[in-house]
TORSERO-840534 format. One record per residue (C-alpha): residue number from 1; x, y, z. Coordinates in nm, 2 decimals. Example, Ala and Ser with C-alpha at 12.3 -4.5 7.8 and 13.67 -1.06 7.14 Angstrom:
ATOM, 1, 1.23, -0.45, 0.78
ATOM, 2, 1.37, -0.11, 0.71
//
This chain:
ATOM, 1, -3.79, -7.97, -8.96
ATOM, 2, -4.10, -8.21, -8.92
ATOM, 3, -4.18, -8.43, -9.19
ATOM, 4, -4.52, -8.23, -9.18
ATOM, 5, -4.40, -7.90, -9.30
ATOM, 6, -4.48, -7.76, -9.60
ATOM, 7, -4.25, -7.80, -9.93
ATOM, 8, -4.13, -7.51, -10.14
ATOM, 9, -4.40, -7.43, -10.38
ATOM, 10, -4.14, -7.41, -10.69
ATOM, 11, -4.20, -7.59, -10.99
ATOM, 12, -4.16, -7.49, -11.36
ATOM, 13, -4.32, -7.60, -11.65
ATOM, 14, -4.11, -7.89, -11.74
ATOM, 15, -4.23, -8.05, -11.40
ATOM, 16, -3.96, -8.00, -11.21
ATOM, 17, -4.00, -7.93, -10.82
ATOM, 18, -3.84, -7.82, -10.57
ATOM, 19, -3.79, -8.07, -10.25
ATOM, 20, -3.70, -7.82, -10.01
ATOM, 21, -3.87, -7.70, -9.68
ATOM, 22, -4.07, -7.40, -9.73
ATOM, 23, -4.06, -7.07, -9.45
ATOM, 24, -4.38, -6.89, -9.40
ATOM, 25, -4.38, -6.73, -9.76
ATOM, 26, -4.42, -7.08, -9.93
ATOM, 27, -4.07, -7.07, -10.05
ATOM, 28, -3.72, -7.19, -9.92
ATOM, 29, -3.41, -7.00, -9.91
ATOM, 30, -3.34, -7.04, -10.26
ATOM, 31, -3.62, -6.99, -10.41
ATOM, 32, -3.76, -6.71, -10.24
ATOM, 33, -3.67, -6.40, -10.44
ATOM, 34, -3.76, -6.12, -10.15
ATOM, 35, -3.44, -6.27, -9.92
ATOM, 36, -3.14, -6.07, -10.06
ATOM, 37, -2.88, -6.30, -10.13
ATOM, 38, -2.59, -6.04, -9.98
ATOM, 39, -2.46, -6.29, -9.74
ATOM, 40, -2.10, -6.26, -9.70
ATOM, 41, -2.04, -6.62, -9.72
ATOM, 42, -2.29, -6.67, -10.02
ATOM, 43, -2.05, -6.80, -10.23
ATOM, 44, -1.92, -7.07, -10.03
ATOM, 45, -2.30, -7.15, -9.91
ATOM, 46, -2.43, -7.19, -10.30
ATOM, 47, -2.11, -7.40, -10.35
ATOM, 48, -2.17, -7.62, -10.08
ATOM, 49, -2.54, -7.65, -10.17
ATOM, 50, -2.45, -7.72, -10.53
ATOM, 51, -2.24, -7.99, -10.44
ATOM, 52, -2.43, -8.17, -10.21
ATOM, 53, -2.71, -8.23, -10.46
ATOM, 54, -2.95, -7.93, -10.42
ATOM, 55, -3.19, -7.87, -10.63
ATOM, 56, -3.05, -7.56, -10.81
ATOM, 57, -3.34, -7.52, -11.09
ATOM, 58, -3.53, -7.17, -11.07
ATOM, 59, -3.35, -7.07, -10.76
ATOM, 60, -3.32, -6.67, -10.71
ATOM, 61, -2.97, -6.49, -10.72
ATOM, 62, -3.09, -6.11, -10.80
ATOM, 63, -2.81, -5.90, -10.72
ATOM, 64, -2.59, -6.13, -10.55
ATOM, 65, -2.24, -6.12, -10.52
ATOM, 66, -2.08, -6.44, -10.68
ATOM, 67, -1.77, -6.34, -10.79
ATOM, 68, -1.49, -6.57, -10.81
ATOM, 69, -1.76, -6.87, -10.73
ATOM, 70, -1.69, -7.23, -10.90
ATOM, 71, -1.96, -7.37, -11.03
ATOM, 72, -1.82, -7.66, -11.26
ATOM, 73, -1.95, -8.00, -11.18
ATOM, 74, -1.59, -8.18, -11.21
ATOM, 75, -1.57, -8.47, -11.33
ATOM, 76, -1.93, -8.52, -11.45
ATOM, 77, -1.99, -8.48, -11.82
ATOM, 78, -2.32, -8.29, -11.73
ATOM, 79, -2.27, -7.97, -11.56
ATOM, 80, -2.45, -7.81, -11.31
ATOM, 81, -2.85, -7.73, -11.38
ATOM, 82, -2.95, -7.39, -11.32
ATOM, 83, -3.24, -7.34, -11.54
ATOM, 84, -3.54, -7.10, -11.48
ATOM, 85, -3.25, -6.93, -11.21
ATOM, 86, -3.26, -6.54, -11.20
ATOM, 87, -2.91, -6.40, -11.23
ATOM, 88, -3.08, -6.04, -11.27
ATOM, 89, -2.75, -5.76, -11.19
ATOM, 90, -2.55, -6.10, -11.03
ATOM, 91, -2.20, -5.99, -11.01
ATOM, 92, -2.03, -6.32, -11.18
ATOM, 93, -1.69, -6.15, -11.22
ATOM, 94, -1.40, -6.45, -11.26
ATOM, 95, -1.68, -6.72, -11.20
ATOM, 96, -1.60, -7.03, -11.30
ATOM, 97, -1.90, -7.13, -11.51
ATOM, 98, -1.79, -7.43, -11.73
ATOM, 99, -2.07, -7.64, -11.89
ATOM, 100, -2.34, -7.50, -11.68
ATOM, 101, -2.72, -7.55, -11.79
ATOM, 102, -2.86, -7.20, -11.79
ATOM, 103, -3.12, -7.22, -12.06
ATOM, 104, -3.44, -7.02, -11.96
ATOM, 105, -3.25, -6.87, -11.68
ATOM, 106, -3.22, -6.48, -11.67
ATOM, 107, -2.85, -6.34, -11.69
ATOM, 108, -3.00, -5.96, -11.72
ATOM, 109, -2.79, -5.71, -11.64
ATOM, 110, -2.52, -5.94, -11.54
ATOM, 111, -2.14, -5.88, -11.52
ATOM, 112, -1.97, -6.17, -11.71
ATOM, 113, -1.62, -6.02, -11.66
ATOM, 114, -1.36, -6.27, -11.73
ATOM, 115, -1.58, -6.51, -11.71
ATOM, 116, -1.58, -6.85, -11.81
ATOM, 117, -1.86, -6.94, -12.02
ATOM, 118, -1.71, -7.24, -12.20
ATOM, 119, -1.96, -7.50, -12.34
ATOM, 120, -2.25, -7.34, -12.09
ATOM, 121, -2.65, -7.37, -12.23
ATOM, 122, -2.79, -7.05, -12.29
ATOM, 123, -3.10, -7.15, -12.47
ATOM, 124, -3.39, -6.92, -12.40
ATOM, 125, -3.16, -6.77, -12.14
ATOM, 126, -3.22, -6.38, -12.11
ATOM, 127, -2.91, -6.22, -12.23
ATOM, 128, -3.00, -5.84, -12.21
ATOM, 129, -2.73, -5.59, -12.06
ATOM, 130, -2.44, -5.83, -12.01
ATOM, 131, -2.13, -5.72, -11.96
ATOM, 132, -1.93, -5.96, -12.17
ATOM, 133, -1.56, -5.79, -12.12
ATOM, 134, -1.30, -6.07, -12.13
ATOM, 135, -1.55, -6.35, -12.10
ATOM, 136, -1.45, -6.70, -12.22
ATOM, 137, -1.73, -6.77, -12.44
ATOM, 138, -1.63, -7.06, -12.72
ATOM, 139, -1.90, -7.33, -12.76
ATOM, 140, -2.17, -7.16, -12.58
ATOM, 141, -2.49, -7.30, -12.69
ATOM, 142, -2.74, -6.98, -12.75
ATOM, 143, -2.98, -7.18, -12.99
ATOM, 144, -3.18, -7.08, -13.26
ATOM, 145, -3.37, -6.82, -13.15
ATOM, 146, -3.34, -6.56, -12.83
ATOM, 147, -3.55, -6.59, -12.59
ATOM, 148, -3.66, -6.22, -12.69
ATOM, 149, -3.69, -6.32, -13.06
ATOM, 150, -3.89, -6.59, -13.02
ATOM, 151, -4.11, -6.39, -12.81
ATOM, 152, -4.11, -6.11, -13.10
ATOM, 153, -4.19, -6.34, -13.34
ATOM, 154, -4.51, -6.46, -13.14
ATOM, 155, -4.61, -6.11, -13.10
ATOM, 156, -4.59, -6.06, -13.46
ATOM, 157, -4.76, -6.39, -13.55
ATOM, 158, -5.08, -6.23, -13.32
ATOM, 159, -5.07, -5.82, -13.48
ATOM, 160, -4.86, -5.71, -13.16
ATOM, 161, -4.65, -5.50, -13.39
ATOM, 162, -4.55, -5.27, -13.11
ATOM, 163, -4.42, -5.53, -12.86
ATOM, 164, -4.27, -5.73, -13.15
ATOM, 165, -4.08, -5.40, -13.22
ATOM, 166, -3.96, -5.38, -12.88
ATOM, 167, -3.88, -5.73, -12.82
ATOM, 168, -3.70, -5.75, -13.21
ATOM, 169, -3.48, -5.44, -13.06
ATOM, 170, -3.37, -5.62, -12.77
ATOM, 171, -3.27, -5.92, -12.98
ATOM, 172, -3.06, -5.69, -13.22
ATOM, 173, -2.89, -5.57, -12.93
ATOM, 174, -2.81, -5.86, -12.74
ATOM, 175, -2.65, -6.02, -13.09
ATOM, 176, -2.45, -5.69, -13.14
ATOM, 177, -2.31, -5.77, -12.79
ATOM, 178, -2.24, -6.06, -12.84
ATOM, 179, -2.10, -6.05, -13.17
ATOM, 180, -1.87, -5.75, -13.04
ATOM, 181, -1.74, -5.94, -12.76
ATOM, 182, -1.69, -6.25, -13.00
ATOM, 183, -1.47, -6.03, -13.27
ATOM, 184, -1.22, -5.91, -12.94
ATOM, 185, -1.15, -6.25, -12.85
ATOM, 186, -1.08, -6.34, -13.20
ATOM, 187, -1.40, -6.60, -13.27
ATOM, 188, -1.49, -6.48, -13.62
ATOM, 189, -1.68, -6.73, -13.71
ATOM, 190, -1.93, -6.68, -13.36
ATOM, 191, -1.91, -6.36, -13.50
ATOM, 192, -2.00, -6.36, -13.84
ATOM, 193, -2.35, -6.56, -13.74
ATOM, 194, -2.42, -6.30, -13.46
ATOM, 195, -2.42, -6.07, -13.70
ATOM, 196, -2.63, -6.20, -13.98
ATOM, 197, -2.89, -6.24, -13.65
ATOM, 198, -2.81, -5.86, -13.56
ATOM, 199, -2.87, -5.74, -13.87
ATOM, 200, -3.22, -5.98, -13.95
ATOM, 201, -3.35, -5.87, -13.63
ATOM, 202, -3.28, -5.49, -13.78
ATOM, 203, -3.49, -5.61, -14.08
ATOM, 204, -3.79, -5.71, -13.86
ATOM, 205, -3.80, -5.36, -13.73
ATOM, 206, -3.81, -5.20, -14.10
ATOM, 207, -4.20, -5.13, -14.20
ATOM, 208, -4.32, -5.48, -14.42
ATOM, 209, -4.38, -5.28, -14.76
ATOM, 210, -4.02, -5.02, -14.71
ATOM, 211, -3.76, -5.04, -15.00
ATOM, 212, -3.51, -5.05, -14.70
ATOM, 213, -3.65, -5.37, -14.58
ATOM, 214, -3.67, -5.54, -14.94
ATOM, 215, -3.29, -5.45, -14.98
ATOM, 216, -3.16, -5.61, -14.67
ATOM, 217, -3.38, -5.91, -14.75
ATOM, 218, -3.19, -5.91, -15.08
ATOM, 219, -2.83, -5.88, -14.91
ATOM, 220, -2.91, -6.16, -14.64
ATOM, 221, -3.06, -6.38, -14.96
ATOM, 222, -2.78, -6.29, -15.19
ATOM, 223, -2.48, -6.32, -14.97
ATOM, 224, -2.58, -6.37, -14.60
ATOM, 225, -2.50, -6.03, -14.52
ATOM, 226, -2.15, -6.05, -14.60
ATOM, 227, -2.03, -6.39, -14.43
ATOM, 228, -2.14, -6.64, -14.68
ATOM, 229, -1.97, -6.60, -15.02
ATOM, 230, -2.11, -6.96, -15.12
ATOM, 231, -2.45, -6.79, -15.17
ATOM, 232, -2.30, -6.58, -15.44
ATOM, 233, -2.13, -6.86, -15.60
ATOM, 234, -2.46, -7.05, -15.57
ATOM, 235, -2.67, -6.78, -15.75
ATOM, 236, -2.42, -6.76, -16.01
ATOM, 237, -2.45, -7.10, -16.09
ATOM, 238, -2.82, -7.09, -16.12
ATOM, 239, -2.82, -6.76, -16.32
ATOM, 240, -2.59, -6.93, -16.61
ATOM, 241, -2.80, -7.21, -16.59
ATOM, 242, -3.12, -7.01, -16.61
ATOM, 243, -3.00, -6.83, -16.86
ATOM, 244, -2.87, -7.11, -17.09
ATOM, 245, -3.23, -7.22, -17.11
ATOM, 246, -3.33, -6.92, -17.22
ATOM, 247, -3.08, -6.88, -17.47
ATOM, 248, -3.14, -7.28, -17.58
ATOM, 249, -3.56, -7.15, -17.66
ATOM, 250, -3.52, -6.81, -17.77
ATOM, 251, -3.21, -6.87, -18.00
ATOM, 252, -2.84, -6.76, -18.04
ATOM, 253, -2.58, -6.76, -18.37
ATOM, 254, -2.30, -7.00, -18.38
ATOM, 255, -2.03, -7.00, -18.72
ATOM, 256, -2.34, -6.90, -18.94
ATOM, 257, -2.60, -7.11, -18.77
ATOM, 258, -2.91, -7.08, -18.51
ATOM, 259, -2.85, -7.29, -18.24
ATOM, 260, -3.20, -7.32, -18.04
ATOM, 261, -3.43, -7.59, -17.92
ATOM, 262, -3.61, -7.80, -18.21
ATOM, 263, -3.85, -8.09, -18.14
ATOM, 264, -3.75, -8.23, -18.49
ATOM, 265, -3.42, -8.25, -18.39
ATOM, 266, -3.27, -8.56, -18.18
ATOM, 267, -3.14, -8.58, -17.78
ATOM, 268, -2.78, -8.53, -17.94
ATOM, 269, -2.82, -8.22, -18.16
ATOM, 270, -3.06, -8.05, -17.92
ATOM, 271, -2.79, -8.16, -17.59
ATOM, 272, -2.49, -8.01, -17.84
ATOM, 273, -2.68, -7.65, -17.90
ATOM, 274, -2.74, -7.66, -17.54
ATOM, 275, -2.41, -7.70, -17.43
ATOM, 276, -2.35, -7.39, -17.65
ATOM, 277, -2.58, -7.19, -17.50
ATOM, 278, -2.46, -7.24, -17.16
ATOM, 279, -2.08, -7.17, -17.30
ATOM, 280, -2.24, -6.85, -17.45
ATOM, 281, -2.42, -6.82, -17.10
ATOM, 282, -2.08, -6.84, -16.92
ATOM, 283, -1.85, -6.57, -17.12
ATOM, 284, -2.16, -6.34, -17.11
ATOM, 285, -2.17, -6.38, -16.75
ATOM, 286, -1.82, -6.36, -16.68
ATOM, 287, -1.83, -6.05, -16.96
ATOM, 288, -1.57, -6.21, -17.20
ATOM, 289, -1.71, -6.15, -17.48
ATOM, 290, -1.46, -6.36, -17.71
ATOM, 291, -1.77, -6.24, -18.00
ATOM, 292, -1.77, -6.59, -18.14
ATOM, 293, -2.13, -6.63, -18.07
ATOM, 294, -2.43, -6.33, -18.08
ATOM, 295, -2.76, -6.34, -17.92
ATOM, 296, -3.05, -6.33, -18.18
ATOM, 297, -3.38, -6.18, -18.10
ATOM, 298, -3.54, -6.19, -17.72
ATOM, 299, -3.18, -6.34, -17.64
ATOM, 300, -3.02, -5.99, -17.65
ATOM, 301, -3.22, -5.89, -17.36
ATOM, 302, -3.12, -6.13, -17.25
ATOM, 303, -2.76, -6.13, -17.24
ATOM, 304, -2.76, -5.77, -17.13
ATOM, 305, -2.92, -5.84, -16.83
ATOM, 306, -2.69, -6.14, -16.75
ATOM, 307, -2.38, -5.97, -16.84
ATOM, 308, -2.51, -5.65, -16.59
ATOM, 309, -2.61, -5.90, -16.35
ATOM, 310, -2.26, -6.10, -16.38
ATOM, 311, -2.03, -5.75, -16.33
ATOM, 312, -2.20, -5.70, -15.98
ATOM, 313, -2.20, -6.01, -15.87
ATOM, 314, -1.84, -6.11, -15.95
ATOM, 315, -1.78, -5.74, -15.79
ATOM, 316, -2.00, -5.88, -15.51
ATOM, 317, -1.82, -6.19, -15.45
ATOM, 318, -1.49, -6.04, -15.43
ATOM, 319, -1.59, -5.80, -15.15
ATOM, 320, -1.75, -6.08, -14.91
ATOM, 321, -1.45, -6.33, -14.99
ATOM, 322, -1.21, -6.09, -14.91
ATOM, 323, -1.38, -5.96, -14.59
ATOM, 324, -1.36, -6.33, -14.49
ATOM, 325, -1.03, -6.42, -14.59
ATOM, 326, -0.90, -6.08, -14.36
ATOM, 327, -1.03, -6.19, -14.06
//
């Protein structure tokens, strides 16, 4: 072509453009999402493009059949960069897809089987319908946020409470795909964050003021929906504590005495009663009850709540360490 003609018109928002020649529609080959890519040697021609250097950002795939196709730059520490590309129904069946950049890109409706998926970026990549059977997916990058959730949470931020509905349902379903996919192949731990994400983006759904949204915000706060027992251990820890100060203020009986907080008293008597109260705090907690010490006043209120409060959450923290330690 003549250095005159035009260039593809591609270029996406992080300034990259595309250095291609452009046919009459403004876009090359690659770029141009009304040519079907249903060559029969499409593979081979995306490898060879890929290779050579071309510029691979944003270009359009809808529908194509790349099955089998290696796309792993060997022997490069940066793969392949195929943001902003649309993957939309691709078949990618036993591609070879090692390290590849696809954050931003669209994988919709995608078949993934037995693919390898090792290390790729899939931040803000749209992972909606995937068919993830067999797919080698350990150390994929998904980010923080979904492309969907982050687009749900926007909606919410501006009143879109229907579209942030919609968009919060997609997320749930993409992380219960994923999370599925990651408990075949035996990655447990993928797993168990998937599914804190499944069930949060549930939660977002729930009306704001519903008892059934204030409880799984209590489950996720208490125990991360199941796959972090440190939280429990955590809250126990600050309930004894908590609770000790109460006890030091409003008073407890010790071999005949009332150990509380008096100012007339000095660092060391005050620290000793303390250290009582939070021994008091503990066996009421852990529902000992050796009897040695009694609450006095307010303080039997509250020792009835801690000791309630303890039985479930011991009860608690059995069930989520044992649901980890089963995996």
């Amino acid at each position: 072509m003549a250095d005159t003609d035009p260039l593809c018109r591609y270029h996406d928002e992080d300034g990259f453009c595309c250095e291609n020649y452009a046919s009459d529609s403004g876009w090359c080959y690659w770029h141009d999402s009304e040519i079907s890519k249903d060559d029969d040697d499409i593979v081979e021609k995306l490898q060879d493009y890929t290779r050579n250097g071309g510029f691979t950002r944003g270009i359009s795939l809808k529908h194509a059949d790349l099955s089998g196709i290696d796309l792993v730059n060997h022997h490069h520490k940066q793969g392949f960069d195929f943001s902003y590309a649309d993957f939309y129904r691709a078949n990618l069946t036993k591609a070879h897809l090692f390290n590849i950049n696809l954050s931003h890109a669209s994988l919709m409706k995608a078949n993934l089987t037995e693919t390898n998926l090792h290390c790729a970026n899939l931040h803000e990549c749209n992972l909606l319908g995937i068919k993830w059977q067999s797919a080698k997916i350990k150390n994929i990058q998904i980010g923080q946020y979904l492309k969907q959730e982050r687009q749900g949470r926007r909606a919410k931020d501006n009143n879109d409470t229907v579209r942030a509905h919609d968009l919060f349902e997609q997320s749930e379903e993409i992380y219960r795909d994923v999370r599925k996919h990651a408990e075949r192949e035996g990655l447990f731990k993928i797993a168990g964050g998937f599914l804190k994400k499944e069930l949060t983006m549930r939660r977002y759904q729930m009306p704001k003021p519903s008892l059934a949204r204030t409880m799984s915000k209590i489950v996720d706060l208490f125990c991360g929906y199941g796959e972090e027992p440190i939280r429990v251990v955590n809250f126990s820890i600050v309930l004894i504590v908590i609770c000790a100060l109460l006890y030091f203020f409003t008073g407890i009986r010790f071999d005949g005495e009332n150990h509380y907080f008096q100012a007339q008293f000095g660092a060391g008597q005050n620290l000793q009663h303390f250290l009582t109260c939070l021994y008091y705090s503990v066996v009421t907690f852990t529902t000992l009850g050796y009897g040695d010490i009694t609450p006095i006043g307010i303080s039997r209120f509250v020792a009835a709540f801690e000791a309630f409060t303890g039985s479930f959450t011991i009860a608690l923290f059995v069930v989520v360490f044992v649901k980890k330690m089963t995996r």
